[in-house]
Each structure stands twice: as structure tokens, then as C-alpha cells.
C-alpha positions as CSV (number, residue, x, y, z in Angstrom):
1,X,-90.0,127.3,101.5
2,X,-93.1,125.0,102.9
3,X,-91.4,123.0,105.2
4,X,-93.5,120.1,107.2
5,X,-95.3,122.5,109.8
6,X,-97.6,121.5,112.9
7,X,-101.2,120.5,112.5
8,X,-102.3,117.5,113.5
9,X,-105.5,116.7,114.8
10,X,-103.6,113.9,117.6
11,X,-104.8,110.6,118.2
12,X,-108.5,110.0,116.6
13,X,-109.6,109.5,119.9
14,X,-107.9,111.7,122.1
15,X,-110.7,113.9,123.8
16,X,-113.5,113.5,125.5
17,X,-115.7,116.3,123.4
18,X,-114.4,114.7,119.7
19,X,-117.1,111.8,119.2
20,X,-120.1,114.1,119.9
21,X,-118.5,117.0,118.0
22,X,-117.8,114.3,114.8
23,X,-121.0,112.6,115.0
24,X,-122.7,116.4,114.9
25,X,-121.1,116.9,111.6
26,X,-121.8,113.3,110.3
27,X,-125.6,114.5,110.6
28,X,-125.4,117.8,108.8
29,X,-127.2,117.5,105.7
30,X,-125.8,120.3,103.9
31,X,-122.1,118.4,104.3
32,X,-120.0,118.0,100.7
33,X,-120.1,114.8,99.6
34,X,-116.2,113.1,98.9
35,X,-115.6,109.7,97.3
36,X,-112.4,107.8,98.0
37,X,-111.2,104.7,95.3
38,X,-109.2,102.5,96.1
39,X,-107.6,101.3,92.6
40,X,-106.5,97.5,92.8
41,X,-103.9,97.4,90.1
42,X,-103.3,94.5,88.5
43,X,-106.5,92.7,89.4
44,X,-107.2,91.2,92.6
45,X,-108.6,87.3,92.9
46,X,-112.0,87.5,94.3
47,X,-112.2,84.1,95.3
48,X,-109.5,84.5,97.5
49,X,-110.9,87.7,98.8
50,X,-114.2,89.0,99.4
51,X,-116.1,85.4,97.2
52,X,-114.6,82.6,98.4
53,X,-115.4,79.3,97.4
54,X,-114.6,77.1,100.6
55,X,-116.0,73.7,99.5
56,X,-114.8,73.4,95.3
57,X,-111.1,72.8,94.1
58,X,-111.1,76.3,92.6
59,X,-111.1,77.4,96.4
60,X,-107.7,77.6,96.8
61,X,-105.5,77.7,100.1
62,X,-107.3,80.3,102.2
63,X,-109.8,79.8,105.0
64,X,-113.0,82.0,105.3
65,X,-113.7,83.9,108.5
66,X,-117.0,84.8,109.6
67,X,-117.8,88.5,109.7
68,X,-119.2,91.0,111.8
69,X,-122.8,89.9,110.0
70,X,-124.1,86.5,110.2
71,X,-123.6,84.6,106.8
72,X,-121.2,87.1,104.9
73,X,-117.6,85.4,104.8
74,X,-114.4,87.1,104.4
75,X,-110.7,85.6,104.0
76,X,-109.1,84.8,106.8
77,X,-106.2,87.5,105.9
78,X,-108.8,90.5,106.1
79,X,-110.3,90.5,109.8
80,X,-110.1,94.3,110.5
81,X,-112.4,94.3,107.3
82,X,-114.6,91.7,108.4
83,X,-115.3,93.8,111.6
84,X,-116.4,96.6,109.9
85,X,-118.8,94.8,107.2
86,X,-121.1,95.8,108.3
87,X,-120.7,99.0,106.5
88,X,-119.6,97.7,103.4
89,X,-121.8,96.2,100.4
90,X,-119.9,93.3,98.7
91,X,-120.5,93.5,94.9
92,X,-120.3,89.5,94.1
93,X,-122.0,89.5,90.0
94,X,-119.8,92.2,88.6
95,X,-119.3,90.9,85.0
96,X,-116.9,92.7,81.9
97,X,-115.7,92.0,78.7
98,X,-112.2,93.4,78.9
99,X,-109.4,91.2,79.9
100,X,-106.5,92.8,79.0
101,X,-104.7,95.3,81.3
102,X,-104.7,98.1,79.0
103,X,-108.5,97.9,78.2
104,X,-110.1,97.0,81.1
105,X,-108.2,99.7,83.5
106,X,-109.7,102.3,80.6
107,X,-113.2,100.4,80.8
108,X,-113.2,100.5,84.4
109,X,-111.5,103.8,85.3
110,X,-113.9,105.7,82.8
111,X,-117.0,103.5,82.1
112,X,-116.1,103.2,78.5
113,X,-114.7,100.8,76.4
114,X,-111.5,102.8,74.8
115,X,-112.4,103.1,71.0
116,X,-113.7,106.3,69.1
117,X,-112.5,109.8,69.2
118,X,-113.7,110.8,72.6
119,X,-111.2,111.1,75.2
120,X,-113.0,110.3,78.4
121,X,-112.1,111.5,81.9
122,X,-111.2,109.2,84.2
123,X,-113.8,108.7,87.2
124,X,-111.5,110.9,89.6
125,X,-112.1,113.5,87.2
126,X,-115.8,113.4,86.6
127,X,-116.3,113.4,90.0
128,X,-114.3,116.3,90.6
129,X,-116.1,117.8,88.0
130,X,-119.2,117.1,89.8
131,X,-118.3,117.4,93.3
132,X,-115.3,120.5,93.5
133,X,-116.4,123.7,95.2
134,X,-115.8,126.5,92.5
135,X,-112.9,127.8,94.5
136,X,-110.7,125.2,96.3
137,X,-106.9,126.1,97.2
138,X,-106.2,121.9,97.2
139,X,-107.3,120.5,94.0
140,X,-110.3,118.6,94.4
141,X,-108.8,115.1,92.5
142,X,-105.3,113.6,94.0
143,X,-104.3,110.4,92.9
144,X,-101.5,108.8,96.0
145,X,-99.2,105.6,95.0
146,X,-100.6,105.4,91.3
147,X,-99.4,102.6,89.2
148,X,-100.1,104.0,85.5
149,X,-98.0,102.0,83.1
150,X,-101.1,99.5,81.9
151,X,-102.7,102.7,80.3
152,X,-102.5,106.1,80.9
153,X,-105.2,107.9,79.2
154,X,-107.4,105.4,82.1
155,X,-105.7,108.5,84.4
156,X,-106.3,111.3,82.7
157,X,-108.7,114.5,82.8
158,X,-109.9,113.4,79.2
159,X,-111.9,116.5,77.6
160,X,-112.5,118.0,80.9
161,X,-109.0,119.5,80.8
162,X,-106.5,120.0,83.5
163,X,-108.5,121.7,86.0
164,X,-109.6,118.5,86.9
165,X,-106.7,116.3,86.1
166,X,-105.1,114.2,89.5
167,X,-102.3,115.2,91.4
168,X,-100.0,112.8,91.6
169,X,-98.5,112.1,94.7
170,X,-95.8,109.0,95.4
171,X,-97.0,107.7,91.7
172,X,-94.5,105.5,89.6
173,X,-94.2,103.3,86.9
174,X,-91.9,101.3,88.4
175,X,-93.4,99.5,91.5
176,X,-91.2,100.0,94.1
177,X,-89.4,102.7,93.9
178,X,-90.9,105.1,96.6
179,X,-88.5,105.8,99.0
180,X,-88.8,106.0,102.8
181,X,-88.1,109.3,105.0
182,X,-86.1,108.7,108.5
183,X,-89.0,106.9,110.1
184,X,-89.4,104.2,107.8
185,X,-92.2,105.1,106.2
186,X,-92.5,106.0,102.4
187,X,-91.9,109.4,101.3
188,X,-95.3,110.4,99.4
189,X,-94.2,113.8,98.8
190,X,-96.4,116.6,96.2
191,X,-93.6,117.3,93.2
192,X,-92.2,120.8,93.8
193,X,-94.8,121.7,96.0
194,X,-91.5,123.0,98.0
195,X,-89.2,126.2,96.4
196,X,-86.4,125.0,95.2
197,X,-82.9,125.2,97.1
198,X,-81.5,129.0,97.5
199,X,-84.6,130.4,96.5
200,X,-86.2,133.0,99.5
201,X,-89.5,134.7,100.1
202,X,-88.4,137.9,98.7
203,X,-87.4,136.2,95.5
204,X,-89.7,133.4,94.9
205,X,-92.5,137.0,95.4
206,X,-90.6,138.7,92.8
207,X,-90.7,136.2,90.4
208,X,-94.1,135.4,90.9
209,X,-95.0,139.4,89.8
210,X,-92.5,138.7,86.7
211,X,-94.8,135.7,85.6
212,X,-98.1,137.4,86.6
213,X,-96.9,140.2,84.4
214,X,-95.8,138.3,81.7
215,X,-99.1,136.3,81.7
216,X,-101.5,139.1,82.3
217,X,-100.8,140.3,79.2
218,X,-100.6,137.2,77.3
219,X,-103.5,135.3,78.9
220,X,-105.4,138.7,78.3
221,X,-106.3,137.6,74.2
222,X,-106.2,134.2,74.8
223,X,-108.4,132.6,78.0
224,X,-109.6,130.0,76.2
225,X,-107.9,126.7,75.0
226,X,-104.7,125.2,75.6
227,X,-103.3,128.9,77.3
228,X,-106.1,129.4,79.7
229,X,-106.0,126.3,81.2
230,X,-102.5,126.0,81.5
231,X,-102.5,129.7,83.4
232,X,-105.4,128.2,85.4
233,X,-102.9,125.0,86.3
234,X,-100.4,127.5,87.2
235,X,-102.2,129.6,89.7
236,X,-103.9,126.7,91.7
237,X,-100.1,125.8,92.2
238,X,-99.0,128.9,93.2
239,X,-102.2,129.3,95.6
240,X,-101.2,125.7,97.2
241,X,-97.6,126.6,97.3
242,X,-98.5,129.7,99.7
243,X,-101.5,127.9,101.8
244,X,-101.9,126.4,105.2
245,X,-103.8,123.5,103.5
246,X,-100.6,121.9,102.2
247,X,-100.3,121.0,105.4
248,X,-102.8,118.2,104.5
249,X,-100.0,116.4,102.6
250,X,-97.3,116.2,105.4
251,X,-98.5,113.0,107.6
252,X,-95.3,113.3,110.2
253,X,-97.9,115.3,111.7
254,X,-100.3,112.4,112.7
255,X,-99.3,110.2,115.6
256,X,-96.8,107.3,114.9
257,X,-98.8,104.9,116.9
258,X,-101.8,105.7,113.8
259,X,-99.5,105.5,111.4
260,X,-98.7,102.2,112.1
261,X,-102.0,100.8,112.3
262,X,-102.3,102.4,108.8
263,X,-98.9,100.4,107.3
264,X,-95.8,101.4,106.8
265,X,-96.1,100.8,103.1
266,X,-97.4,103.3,100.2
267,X,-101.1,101.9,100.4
268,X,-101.7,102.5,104.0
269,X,-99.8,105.7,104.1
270,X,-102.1,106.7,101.1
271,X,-105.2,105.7,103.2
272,X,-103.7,108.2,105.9
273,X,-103.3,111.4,103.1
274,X,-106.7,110.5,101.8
275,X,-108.6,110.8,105.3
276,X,-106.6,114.5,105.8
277,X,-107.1,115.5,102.4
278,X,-111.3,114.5,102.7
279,X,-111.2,116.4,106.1
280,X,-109.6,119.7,104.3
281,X,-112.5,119.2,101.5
282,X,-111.4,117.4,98.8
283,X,-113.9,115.5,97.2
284,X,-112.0,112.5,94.9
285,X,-108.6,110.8,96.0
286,X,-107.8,107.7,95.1
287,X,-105.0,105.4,96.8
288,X,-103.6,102.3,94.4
289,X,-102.3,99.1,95.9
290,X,-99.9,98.2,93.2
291,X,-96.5,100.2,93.4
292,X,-95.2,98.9,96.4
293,X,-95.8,95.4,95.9
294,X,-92.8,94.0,94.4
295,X,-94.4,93.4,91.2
296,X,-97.3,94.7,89.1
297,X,-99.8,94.1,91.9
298,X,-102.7,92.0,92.3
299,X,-102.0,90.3,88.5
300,X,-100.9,87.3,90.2
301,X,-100.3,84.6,87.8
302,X,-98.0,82.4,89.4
303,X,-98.0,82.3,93.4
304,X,-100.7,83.9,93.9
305,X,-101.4,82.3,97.3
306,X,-97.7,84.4,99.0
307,X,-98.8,87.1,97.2
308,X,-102.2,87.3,98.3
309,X,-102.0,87.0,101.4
310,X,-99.1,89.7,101.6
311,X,-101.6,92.1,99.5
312,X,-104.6,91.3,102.0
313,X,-102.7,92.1,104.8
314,X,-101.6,95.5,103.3
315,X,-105.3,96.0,102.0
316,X,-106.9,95.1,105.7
317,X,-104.5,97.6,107.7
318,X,-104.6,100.3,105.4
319,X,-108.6,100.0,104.8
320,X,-109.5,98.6,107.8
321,X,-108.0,101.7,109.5
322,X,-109.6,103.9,107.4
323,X,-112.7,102.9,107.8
324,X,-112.5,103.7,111.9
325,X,-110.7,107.0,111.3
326,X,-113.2,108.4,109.1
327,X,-115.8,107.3,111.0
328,X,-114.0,109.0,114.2
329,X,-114.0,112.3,112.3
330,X,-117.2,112.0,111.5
331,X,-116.0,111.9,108.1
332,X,-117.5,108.0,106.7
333,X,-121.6,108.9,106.4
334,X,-120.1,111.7,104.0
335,X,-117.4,109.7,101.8
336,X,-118.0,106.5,99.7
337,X,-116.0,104.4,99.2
338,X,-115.1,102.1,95.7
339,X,-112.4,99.2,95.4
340,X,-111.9,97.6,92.7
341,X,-109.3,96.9,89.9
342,X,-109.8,96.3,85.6
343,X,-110.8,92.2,86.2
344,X,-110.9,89.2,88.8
345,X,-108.9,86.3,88.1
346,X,-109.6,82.9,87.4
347,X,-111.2,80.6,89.8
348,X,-109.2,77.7,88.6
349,X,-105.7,77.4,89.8
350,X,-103.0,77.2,86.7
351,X,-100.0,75.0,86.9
352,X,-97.7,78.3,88.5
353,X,-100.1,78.2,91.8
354,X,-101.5,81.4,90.1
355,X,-104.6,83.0,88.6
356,X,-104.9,84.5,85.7
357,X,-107.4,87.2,84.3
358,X,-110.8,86.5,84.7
359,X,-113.5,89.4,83.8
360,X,-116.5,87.1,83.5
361,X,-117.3,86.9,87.1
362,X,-115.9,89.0,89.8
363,X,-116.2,91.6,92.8
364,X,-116.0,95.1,93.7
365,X,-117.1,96.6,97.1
366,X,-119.0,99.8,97.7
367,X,-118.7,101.2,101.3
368,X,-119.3,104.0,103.8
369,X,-121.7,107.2,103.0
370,X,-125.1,106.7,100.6
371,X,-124.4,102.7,101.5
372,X,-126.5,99.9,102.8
373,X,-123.5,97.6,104.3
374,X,-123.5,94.5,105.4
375,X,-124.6,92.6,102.5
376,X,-123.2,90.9,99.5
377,X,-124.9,91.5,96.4
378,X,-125.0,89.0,93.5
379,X,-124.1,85.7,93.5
380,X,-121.7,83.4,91.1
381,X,-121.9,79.7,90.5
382,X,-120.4,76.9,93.1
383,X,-117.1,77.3,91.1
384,X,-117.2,80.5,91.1
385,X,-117.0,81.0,86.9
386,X,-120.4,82.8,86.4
387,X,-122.7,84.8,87.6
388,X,-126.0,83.2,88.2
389,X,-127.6,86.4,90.4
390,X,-127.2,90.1,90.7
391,X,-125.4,90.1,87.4
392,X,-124.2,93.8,87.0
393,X,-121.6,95.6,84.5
394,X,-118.9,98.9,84.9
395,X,-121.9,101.0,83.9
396,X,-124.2,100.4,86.9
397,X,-121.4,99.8,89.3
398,X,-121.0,103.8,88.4
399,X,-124.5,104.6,88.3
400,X,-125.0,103.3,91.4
401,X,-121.9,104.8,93.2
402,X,-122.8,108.0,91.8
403,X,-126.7,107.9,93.4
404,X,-124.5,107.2,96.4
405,X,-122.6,110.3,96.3
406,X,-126.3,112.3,95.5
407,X,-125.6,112.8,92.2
408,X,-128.5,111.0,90.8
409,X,-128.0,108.0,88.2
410,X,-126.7,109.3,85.6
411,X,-125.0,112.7,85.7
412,X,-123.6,114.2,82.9
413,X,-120.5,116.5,82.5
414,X,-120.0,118.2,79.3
415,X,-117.8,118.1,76.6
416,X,-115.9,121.0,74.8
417,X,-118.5,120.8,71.9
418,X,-121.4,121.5,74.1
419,X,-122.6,118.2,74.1
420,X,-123.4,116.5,77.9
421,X,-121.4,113.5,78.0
422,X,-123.2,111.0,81.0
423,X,-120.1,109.3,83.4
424,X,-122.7,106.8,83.6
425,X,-126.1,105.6,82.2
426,X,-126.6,101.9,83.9
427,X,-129.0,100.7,86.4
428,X,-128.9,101.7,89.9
429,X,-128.5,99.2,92.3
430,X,-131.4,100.2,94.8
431,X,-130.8,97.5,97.2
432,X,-127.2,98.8,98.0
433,X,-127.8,102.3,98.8
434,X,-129.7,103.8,101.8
């Protein structure tokens, strides 16, 4: 049975020989590129984020705090992220069409609006796709703390298959329903990644030969389709069950005193996995502030102020940390990093103290590797309801986080028919990348 074993790399800090040894891997230019999301679900408020609007009724309760660069204002409830702006590009003209939940999390999550007969792979996937080594024992796109129920084909493989589909870990459909382990923090645990109870080596190796038996001969007349890929699910299971690299998922092994500065909620914990799992290889994870919210998230409309501010303090530890331990494992010139959700929210304030969706105007921020920080790009009106600058859609967003990840602006990854399908075909935004 895989039982939480030792690993652990200690404190980020805790030798003298670890900076020089991480900052001689950040400058290896033959170093895999990773990409970490981070999935706002529900929708975060921009003007009470990362486009504040200090001076105009729409501004709302929250204070601004000056950042680590001169001129770029942050709320006052994200100061671990205003110290490290300087490494993050804040995306202020992002502009969609989608306001629903359903649609814009597809729109977003794929780059496509969801009509037509093509079922497209979610980002996590294409980037897999593009990214994976041929042979990896971890699968190269895990998904941690997902909140799905808006729409779930915005989560899926699509017609890439389920090589590259996400594995779920501490996903639910019912925010808040992770469980903690003994130490208070939440149990983000792989599904039957573990034998199950009574089941020994010797036995769990002899039904492995039954199966590989069973399926050699089966799998034999029919590699391709629905059988092949299922046998192909099956083994990289199998292979993670039996490898040291599941290690990656068992986080009692990192020091309390960083797993604390992380959160002791599923979003920081999430940040933690994602920083081991990137360090092991794997080029996509995503981590989704949403389940462990008490609600659906950032869709905030009515007191949206409370909520805010409890959201921004769970987004600045979990974030803020991440963005030193990656760069203390000389991990952050080689991952870039997206947030964003499927829409803003409305810059005026409704009768409930809340905001309400609001696609017209809003932001996204693009950090770490490939990434010219310290900057905001674009620039919406003095009530914050249009963009009058930097206007840019879902479609360069991706084109331009994929130029950051070195896969040029518009890769493609191709469909069972033959036919090269692009993830994105928009407009790079030059000014953002280094």
C-alpha cells in the first residue's frame, strides 16, 4: 500500500548551497517549460482586486496599497502580492461576451465559445498536449480543489482523449466539503491512488498479471478508440501506484511552518502540491479558489465586500507564497503563471452590497517565466465599465500565454480527423512577455 513516505526537500531556504544550486537550474535553457492556473471560480471583482477605482462611487470599501513598483496599486488585502509585482503583468482591458457561468467558464477554460460539434480540450489539456514528455510516471495535467458544477465539459480532455484528461485531486461539486487530516489542514488526497484495505503486495502483483493478461489479448485487435485509451488510462495508474513520484502528492512531508504560510485551506494547500508536482516535471496544474469558500466562490452578488476580503486573503497567502517558493527552487523563470476566472463583476455596487457579472471590462494576471512583470497592461474608464486601452479578448490572453511558455502564438494540437485544431489564434501581447 503507498503510505505517506519521506521526501521532503525541508525548509526552502534551509542550506547554504540551495540558492546558487536553484538559480543554476533557473538559467538552463534546455529546462521544460510548466504552466500553473490558477482558476478563480465564480468570478472575481477586479475593481476590488488588481483595478481599483479609488476616487469614483463604484470604488467600493477597499483601500489601494502601493506596490513593490512605483504607480501599480493593489488592494489593501493582497500585500504579499504587491511585494512581488514586480513579476507579475496585470492584464487591466480583458473584454468577453459571455456572462453566464456555464459559457464563459467554457469560453475561458478552452478559448471557444461552446457551440458546434467540436469538443474542445480544456487549456490544461492542450497544454499537456503540448508540453508532456512522451513518457511521464505523473500525468502531466492535475487539476487540485476544482469546482466543476458551472460546466463540465470546460474540464475536460475534449477530442484529445484521456491521456491528457486532469487528475482530480480534492475536486467537489459541493464547496466545502473537503475534509481536514489530524493537522488541520485539508485532506487533498489522489482517488485510489492507495490499495484498498486487505489487499498485499503479493496479491495486488497477482492481479495485476490477471488484468495484463486479460488485456494483452484483448487490447491486441483493438489499440485504437475507446479500448486503447482506456488501457493507456489504466497503466499510467498502475505505473503511479508503484512509483516514488507519488510522493509528490503527500504534503505532510513539507515543513508545517511552510504550510502555514501557504493556508490552511484547499487553495493554499493546492499552491503547495502544485510547486511539488512542477519540481517532479509536470507541466500543467491548476489550483481553483472556489470549493472551500462557503459558497460558489468569487460570484459575489450580495456582500461582496466580507467575502472579498476573505477570498483575497486566501488568494495573497496561497499565491504570494508561491511565488517565493518557486522562485527558491529555481522553479519561477521556468513556470507561468495565469489567474483568472469566466468574467469580472460589475463596478457598480447593487442594492445586496454585491457585484454581479460583468464580462465587458475586467482583469487577468500573467506572471513568472516568459513574463515582463511589473506592469499593468490596458486600461478601463474612470468607472471602471469599459475598456478605453489595451483592449484584448480570451483568444490573445492564450496566444500570448502560450508565446510565454515557448510555444509560439498559435500552436495547434490535432484532432482525431487529422485536422490541426489552433488552442489559440489571437494577438500576442509583445509588451508582456520578455
Amino acid at each position: 500500500m503507498l503510505q505517506s513516505m519521506a521526501a521532503g526537500f525541508g525548509s526552502v531556504s534551509a542550506s547554504g548551497w540551495f540558492p546558487g544550486l536553484a538559480q543554476a537550474l533557473a538559467n538552463d535553457p534546455n529546462r521544460r517549460r510548466h504552466c500553473i492556473l490558477l482558476w478563480m471560480s465564480g468570478g472575481p471583482s477586479q475593481t476590488d482586486t488588481f483595478d481599483m477605482k479609488p476616487n469614483h462611487e463604484n470604488g467600493g470599501e477597499f483601500k489601494e496599497i502601493q506596490t513593490a513598483v512605483p504607480g501599480l496599486r493593489f488592494s489593501e488585502h493582497l500585500p504579499k502580492l504587491a511585494a512581488v509585482s514586480d513579476k507579475l503583468a496585470i492584464m487591466r482591458g480583458l473584454s468577453t461576451k459571455e456572462g453566464d457561468h456555464g459559457r464563459g467558464t467554457y469560453l475561458m477554460r478552452t478559448g471557444y465559445k461552446p457551440m458546434g460539434p467540436i469538443q474542445y480540450p480544456c487549456i490544461g489539456s492542450s497544454l499537456a498536449n503540448q508540453l508532456a514528455e512522451e513518457k511521464m510516471t505523473l500525468p502531466s495535467n492535475v487539476s487540485i480543489g476544482t469546482y466543476r458544477a458551472f460546466n463540465q465539459d470546460a474540464f475536460s480532455p475534449g477530442f484529445l482523449g484521456p491521456r491528457f484528461g486532469p487528475l482530480f485531486v480534492g475536486a467537489s461539486d459541493v464547496p466545502g466539503s473537503v475534509g481536514n487530516d489530524e493537522d488541520g489542514f485539508p485532506s487533498l488526497e489522489v482517488q485510489s491512488l492507495r490499495r484498498g484495505a486487505g489487499i498485499d503486495e503479493q496479491r495486488m502483483q497477482q492481479r495485476l498479471k490477471i488484468w495484463q493478461s486479460l488485456q494483452s489479448e484483448f487490447v491486441s485487435s483493438r489499440s485504437a478508440g475507446a479500448a486503447g485509451s482506456h488501457h493507456e488510462v489504466y497503466e499510467g495508474a498502475v505505473r503511479l501506484m508503484q512509483s516514488d513520484d507519488a510522493k509528490a502528492f503527500d504534503l505532510s512531508q513539507e515543513p508545517k511552518k511552510l504550510r502555514e504560510a501557504y493556508g490552511s485551506n484547499v487553495f493554499g494547500q493546492g499552491c503547495l502540491m502544485a510547486r511539488r508536482l512542477i519540481q517532479r516535471g509536470v507541466p500543467f496544474v491548476e489550483v481553483s479558489l472556489g470549493t472551500n469558500s462557503g459558497g460558489v466562490g468569487w460570484d459575489t452578488h450580495s456582500d461582496n465586500f466580507r467575502a472579498v476580503a476573505d477570498l483575497s486573503k486566501t488568494l495573497d497567502d496561497g499565491w504570494g507564497t508561491l511565488m517565493q517558493d518557486l522562485q527558491e527552487h529555481g522553479l519561477l523563470e521556468s513556470t507561468t503563471i495565469l489567474w483568472m476566472g469566466e468574467f469580472g463583476r460589475t463596478p457598480a455596487i447593487n442594492p445586496s452590497a454585491g457585484r454581479d457579472h460583468f464580462p465587458n471590462a475586467w482583469t487577468s494576471v500573467l506572471a513568472g517565466g516568459g513574463i515582463a512583470g511589473g506592469q499593468a497592461y490596458g486600461k478601463t474608464s474612470e468607472d471602471g465599465t469599459n475598456v478605453v486601452d489595451g483592449k484584448i479578448g480570451v483568444q490573445d490572453l492564450l496566444s500570448t500565454l502560450c508565446s510565454a511558455l515557448g510555444l509560439g502564438s498559435a500552436p495547434s494540437n490535432m484532432s482525431p480527423s487529422g485536422r490541426p485544431i489552433p488552442i489559440s489564434e489571437g494577438t500576442v501581447i509583445k509588451e508582456v512577455l520578455t
